[in-house]
C-alpha positions as CSV (number, residue, x, y, z in Angstrom):
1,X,-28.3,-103.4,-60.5
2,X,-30.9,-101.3,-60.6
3,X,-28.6,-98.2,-59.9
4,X,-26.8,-99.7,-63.5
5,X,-29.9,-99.5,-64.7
6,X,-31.1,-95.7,-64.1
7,X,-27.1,-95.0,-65.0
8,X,-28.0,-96.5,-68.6
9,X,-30.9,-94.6,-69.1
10,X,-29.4,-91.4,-68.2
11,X,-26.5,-91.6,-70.7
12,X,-28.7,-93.2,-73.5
13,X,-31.2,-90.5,-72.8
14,X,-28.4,-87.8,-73.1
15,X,-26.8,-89.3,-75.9
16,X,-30.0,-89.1,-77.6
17,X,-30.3,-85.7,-76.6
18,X,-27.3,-84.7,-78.2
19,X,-28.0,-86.5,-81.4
20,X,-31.0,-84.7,-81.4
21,X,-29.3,-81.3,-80.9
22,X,-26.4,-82.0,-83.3
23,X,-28.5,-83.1,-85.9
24,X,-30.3,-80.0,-86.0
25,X,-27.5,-78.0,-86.2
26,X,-26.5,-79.9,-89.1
27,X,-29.8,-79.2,-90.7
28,X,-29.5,-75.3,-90.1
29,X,-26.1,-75.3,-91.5
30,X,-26.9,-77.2,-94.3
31,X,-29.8,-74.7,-94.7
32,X,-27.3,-71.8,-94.1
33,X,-24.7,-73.8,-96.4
34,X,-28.3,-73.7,-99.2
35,X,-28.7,-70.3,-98.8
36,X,-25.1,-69.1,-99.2
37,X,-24.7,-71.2,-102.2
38,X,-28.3,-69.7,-103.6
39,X,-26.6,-65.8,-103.0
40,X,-23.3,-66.9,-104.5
41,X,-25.3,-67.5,-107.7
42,X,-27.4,-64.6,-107.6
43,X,-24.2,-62.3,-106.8
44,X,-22.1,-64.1,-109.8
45,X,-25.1,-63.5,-112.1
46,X,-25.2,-59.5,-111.1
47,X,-21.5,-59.4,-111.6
48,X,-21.3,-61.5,-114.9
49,X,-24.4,-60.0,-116.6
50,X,-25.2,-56.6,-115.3
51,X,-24.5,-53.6,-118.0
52,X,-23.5,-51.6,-115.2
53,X,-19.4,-52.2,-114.7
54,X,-18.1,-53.2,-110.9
55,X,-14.9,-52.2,-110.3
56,X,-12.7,-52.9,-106.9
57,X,-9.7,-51.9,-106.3
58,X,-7.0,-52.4,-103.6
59,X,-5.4,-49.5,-101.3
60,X,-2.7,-48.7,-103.7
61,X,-6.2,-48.5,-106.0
62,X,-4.8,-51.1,-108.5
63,X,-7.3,-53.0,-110.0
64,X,-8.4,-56.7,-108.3
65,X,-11.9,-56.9,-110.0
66,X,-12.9,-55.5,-113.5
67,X,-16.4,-57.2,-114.2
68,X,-17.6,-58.0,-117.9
69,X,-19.5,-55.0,-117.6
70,X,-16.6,-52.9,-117.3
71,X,-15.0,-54.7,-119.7
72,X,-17.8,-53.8,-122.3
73,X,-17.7,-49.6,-120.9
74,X,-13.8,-49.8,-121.5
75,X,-12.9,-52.0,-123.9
76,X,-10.3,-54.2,-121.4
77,X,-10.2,-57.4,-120.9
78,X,-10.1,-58.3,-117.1
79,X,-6.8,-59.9,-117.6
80,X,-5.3,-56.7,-119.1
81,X,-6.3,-54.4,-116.2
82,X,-5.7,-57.3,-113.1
83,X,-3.0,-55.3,-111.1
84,X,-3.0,-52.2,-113.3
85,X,-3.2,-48.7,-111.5
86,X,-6.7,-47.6,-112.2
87,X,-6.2,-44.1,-113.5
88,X,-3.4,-44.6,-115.1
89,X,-5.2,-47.6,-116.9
90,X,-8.4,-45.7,-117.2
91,X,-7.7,-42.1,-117.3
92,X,-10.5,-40.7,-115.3
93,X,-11.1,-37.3,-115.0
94,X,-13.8,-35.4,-113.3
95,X,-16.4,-33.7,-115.5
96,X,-17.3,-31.3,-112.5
97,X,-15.7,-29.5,-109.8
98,X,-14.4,-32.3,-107.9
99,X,-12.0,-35.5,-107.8
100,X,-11.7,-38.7,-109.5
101,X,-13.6,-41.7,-108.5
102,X,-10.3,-43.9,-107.4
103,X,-9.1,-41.2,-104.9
104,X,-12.9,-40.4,-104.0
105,X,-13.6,-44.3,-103.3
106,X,-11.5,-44.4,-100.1
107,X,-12.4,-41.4,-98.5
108,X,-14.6,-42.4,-95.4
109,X,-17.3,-39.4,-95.8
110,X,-18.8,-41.0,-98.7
111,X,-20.8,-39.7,-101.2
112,X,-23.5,-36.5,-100.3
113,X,-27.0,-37.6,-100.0
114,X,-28.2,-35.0,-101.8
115,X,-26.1,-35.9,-104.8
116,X,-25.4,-39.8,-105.0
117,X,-23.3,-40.1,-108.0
118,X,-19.8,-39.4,-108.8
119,X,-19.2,-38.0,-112.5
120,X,-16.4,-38.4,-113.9
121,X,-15.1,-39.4,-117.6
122,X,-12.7,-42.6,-118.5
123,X,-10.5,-43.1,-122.0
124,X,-11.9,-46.6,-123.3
125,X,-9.3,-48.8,-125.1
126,X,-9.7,-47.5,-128.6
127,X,-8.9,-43.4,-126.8
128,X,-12.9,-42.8,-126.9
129,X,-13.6,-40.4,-123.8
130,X,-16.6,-41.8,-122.2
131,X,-19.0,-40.7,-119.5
132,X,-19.7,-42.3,-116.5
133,X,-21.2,-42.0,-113.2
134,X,-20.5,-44.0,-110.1
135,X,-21.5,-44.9,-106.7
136,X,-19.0,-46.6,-104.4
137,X,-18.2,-48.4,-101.1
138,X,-15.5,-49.1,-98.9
139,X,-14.9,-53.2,-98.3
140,X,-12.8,-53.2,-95.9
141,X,-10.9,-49.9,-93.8
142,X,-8.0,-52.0,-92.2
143,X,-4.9,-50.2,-93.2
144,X,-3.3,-53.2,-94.5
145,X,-6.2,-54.5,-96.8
146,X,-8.2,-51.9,-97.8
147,X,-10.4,-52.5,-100.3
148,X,-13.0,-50.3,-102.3
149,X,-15.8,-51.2,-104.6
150,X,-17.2,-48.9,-107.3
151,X,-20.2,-49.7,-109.8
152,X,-19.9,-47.3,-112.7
153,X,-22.8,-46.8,-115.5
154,X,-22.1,-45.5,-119.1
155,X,-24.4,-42.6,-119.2
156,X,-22.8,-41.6,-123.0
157,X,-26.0,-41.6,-124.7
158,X,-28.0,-39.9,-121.9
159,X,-25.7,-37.1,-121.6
160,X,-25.6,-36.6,-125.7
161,X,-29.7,-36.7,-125.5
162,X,-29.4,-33.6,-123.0
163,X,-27.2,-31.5,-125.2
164,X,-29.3,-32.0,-127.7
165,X,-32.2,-30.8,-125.5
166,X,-30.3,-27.8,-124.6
167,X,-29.3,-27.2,-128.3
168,X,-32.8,-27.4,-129.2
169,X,-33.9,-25.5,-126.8
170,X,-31.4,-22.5,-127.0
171,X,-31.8,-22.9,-131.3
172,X,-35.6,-22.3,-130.8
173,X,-35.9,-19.5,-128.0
174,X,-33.1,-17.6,-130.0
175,X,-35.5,-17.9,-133.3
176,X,-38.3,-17.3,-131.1
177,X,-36.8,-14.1,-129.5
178,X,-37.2,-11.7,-132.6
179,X,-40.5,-12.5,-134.3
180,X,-42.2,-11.9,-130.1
181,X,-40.0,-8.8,-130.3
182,X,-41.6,-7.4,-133.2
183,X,-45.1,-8.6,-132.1
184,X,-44.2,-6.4,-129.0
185,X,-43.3,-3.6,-130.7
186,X,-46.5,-3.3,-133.0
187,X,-48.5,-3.7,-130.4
188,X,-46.9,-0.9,-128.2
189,X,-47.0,1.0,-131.5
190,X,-51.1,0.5,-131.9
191,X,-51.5,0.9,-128.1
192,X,-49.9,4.3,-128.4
193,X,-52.8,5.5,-130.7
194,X,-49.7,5.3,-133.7
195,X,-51.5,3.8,-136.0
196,X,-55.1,5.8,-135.2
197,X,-57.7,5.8,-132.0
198,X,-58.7,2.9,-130.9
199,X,-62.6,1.9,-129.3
200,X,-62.5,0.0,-126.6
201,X,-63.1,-3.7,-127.3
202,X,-59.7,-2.8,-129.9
203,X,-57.8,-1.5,-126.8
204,X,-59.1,-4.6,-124.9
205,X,-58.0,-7.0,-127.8
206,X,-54.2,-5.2,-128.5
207,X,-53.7,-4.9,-124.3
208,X,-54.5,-9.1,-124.0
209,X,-51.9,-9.4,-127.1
210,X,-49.3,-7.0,-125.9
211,X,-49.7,-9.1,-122.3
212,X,-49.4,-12.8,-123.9
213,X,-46.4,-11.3,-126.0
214,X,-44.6,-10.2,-122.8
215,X,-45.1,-13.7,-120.8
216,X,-43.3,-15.4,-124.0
217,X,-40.9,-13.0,-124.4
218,X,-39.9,-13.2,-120.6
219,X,-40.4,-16.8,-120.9
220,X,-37.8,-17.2,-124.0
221,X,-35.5,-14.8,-122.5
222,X,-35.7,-17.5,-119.4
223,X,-35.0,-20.4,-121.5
224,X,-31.9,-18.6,-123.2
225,X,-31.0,-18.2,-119.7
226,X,-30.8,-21.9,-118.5
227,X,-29.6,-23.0,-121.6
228,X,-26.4,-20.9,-121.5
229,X,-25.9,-21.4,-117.6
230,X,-26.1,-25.2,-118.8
231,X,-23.6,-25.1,-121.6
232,X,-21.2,-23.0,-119.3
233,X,-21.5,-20.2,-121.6
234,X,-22.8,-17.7,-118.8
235,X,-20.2,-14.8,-118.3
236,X,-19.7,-12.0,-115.8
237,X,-18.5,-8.6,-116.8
238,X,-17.6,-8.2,-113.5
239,X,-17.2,-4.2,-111.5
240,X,-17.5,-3.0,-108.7
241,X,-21.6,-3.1,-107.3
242,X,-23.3,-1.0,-104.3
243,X,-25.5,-3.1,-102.9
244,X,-27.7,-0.2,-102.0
245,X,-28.2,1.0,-105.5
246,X,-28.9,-2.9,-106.8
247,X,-32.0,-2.8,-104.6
248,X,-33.3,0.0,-105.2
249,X,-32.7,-0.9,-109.3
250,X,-34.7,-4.2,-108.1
251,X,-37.7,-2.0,-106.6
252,X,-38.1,-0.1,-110.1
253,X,-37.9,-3.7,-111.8
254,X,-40.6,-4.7,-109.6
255,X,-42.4,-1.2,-109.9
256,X,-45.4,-2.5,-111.8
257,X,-46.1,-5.5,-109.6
258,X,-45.9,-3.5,-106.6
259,X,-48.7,-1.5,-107.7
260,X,-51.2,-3.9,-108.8
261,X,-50.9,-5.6,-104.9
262,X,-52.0,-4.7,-101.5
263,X,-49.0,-6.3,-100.0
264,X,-46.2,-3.8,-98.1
265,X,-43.0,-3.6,-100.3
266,X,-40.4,-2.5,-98.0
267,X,-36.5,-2.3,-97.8
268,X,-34.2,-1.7,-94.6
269,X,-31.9,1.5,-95.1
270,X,-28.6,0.9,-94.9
271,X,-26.5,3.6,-93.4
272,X,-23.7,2.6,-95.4
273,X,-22.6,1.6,-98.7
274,X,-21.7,-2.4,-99.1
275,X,-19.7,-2.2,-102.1
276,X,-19.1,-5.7,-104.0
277,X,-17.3,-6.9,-107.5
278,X,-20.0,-8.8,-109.6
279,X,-22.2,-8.7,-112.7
280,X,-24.5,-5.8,-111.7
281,X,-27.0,-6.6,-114.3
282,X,-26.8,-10.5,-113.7
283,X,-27.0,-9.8,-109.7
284,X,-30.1,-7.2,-110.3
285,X,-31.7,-10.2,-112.7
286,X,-31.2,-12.7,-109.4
287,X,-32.7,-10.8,-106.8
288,X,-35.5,-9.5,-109.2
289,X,-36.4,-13.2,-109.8
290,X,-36.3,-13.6,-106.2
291,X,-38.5,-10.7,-104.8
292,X,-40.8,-10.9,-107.9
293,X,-41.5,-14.3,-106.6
294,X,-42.0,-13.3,-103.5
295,X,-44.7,-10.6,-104.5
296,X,-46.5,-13.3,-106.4
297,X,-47.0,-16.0,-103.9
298,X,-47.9,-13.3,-101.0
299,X,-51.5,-12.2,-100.6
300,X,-51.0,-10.5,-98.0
301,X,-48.7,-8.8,-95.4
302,X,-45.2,-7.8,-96.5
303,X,-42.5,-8.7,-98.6
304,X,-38.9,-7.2,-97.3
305,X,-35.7,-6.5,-98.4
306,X,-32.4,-5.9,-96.4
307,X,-28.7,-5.9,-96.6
308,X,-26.0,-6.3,-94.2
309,X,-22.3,-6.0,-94.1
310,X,-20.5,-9.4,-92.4
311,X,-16.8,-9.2,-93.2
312,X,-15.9,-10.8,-96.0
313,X,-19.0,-11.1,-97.4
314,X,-22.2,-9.1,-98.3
315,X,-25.7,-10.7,-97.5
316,X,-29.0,-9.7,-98.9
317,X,-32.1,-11.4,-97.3
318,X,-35.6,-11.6,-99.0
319,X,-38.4,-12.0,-96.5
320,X,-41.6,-12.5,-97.2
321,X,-45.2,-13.7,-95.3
322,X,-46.4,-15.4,-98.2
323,X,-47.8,-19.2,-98.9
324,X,-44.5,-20.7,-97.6
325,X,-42.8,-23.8,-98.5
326,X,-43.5,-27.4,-96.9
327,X,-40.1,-28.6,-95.0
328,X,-39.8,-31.3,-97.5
329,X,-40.0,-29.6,-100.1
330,X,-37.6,-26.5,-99.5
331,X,-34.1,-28.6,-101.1
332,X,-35.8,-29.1,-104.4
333,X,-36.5,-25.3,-105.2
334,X,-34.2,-23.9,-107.5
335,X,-34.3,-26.8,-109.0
336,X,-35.2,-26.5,-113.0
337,X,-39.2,-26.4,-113.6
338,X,-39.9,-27.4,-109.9
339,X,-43.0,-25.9,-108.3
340,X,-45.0,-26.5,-104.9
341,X,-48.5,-27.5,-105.6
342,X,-49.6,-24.4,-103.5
343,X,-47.6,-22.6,-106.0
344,X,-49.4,-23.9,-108.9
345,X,-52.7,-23.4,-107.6
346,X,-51.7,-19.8,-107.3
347,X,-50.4,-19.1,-110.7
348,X,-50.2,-21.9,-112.8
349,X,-48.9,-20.1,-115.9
350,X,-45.7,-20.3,-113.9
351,X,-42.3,-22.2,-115.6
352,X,-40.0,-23.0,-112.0
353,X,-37.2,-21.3,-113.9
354,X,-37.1,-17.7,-111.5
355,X,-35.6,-19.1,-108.7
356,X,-33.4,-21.5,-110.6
357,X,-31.7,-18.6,-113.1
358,X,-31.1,-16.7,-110.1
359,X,-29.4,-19.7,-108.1
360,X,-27.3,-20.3,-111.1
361,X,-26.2,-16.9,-110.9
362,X,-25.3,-16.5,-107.4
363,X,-23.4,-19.7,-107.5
364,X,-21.3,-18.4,-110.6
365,X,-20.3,-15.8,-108.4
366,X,-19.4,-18.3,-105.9
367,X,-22.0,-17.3,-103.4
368,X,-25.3,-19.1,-102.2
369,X,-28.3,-19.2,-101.7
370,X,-29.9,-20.6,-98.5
371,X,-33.7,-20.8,-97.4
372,X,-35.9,-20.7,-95.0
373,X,-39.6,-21.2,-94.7
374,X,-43.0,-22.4,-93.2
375,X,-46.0,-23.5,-94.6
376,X,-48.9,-20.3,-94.2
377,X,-46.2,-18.4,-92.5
378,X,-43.4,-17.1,-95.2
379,X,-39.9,-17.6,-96.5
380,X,-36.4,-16.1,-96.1
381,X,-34.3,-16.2,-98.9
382,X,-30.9,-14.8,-97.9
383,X,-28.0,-14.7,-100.6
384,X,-24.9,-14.3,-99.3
385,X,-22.0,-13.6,-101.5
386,X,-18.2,-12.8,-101.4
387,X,-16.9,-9.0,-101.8
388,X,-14.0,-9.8,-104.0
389,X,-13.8,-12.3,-106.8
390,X,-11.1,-14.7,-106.2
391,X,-8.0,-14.6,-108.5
392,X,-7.9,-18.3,-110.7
């Protein structure tokens, strides 16, 4: 009996045990149950009210979700694009050098880090191009259910407010350019004694005129510059270019500059002619920019140019012992108006626009532009670009 007994107490103790257990189980997935219910409601309001459009489409990239915010950038209803073929329903196109968002969205890459968003156009309902930039995600990689999702933002008005910067901008350097050019060409006048002799504190006066008229002159002509790299109106007359004789053009650029420091201008002798086919003068404006830069942010040391022969193509390297660059800093230069503090304590007249006019024009002649450098010890700028221009 009193085994029965110790028997009875065991199962009821057990029993309890697992009551106890199960019914906190049920509690966490009621919880669990709570909170999936909670993000269900946060992810339908994202999807149902967000401007920005979310698109998914299946491996044959047809169209299984088309959110209201879609349906407000395109002008479809979900019901009319359910099942549809996304570009042929959509029309995109790519508004750069690159592919369309519904063959980009299942490549497994992804998207570059350094550039996030896909650009691309669509054709609304009503034939309005509109533009749009995107980031995506694959859902699923199975090769029988593939799935890819894209969120896609009208950035219409953005892009219209941009040209109009760049209208602006080109509209007032261009009116800009002449009035400074006469300025410039008084004062050169009065410097050269044409008008009569000048006493000093005149000299002094005309000199700090002549010197203000050349920064905004160089500073229009920069401006001119970005704004027809920006509206693709930059051309090359292209010819064939020795790279020996572009330096040494460079060093006479730079003559003036070279003069007024104590730092070593050097440049390696080649032994042989590198010829290439480019836009001398364009080419002679991009490595100017570059060594001029160089000049002004070292105070001391040596600033050196070379050029080498690798095959295919030609490589000119700008070395310098200057300020340097900070290693999180070196991927934003060449970027428009960017400067390093250390550069603006230097020279803070400066506009970020050198290094960003010459970038533009090495990648027009499909080369680049890499670099290399360390805070207090210098930077290495080398340019390497292809001998022949390639036949479109």
């Amino acid at each position: 009996m009193y085994a029965s007994a110790v028997i009875a107490v065991y199962y009821y103790l057990s029993n309890r045990s697992l009551y106890s257990e199960s019914e906190k189980k049920s509690k966490e997935l009621l919880q669990e149950q709570k909170e999936l219910k909670n993000r269900q409601k946060t992810i339908d309001l994202i999807y149902n009210n967000s401007a920005d459009g979310i698109l998914v489409l299946d491996q044959d990239k047809r169209i299984e979700e088309f959110s209201p915010g879609m349906e407000k950038i395109s002008g479809y209803t979900k019901t009319e694009t359910i099942g549809h073929l996304a570009q042929q329903l959509l029309k995109f196109r790519s508004t750069e050098k690159g592919s369309v968002l519904p063959d980009l969205m299942f490549t497994v890459a992804g998207i570059d880090k350094n550039s996030p968003y896909i650009k691309n156009s669509i054709v609304s309902k009503d034939g309005k191009e509109i533009d749009i930039e995107a980031s995506y995600a694959l859902l699923s990689a199975g090769s029988d259910q593939a799935r890819s999702m894209a969120v896609i933002r009208n950035i219409s008005y953005e892009k219209a407010l941009t040209e109009r910067d760049k209208e602006f901008i080109a509209v007032t350097s261009h009116q800009l350019n002449t009035p400074l050019s006469i300025i410039r060409g008084y004062t050169s006048l009065l410097l050269d004694k044409k008008a009569g002799p000048l006493n000093t504190t005149q000299r002094q006066y005309l000199e700090e005129m002549h010197l203000s008229c050349e920064k905004m002159v160089a500073l229009t002509s920069n401006l001119l510059s970005i704004s027809r790299i920006e509206q693709g109106k930059i051309k090359l007359d292209i010819s064939d270019i020795n790279l020996v004789d572009l330096i040494n053009q460079v060093k006479h650029n730079l003559a003036e500059r070279i003069k007024t420091t104590s730092v070593k201008f050097s440049i390696d002798e080649c032994k042989k002619n590198i010829i290439i086919a480019g836009d001398s003068d364009k080419l002679i404006q991009a490595v100017t920019n570059i060594a001029d830069n160089a000049l002004k942010y070292t105070k001391k040391g040596e600033v050196n140019i070379s050029i080498c022969d690798k095959g295919d193509v030609a490589v000119i390297i700008v070395k310098d012992t200057g300020i340097g660059i900070s290693a999180d800093k070196v991927e934003k230069i060449g970027d428009r108006f960017f400067r390093t503090q250390e550069a603006i304590d230097i020279d803070h007249k400066g506009t970020g626009l050198g290094v960003y006019i010459a970038k533009s024009i090495i990648e027009k002649h499909d080369g680049k532009l890499d670099i290399k450098s360390q805070i207090g010890k210098g930077t290495e700028m080398t340019i390497t670009l292809p001998k022949e221009r390639k036949v479109l």
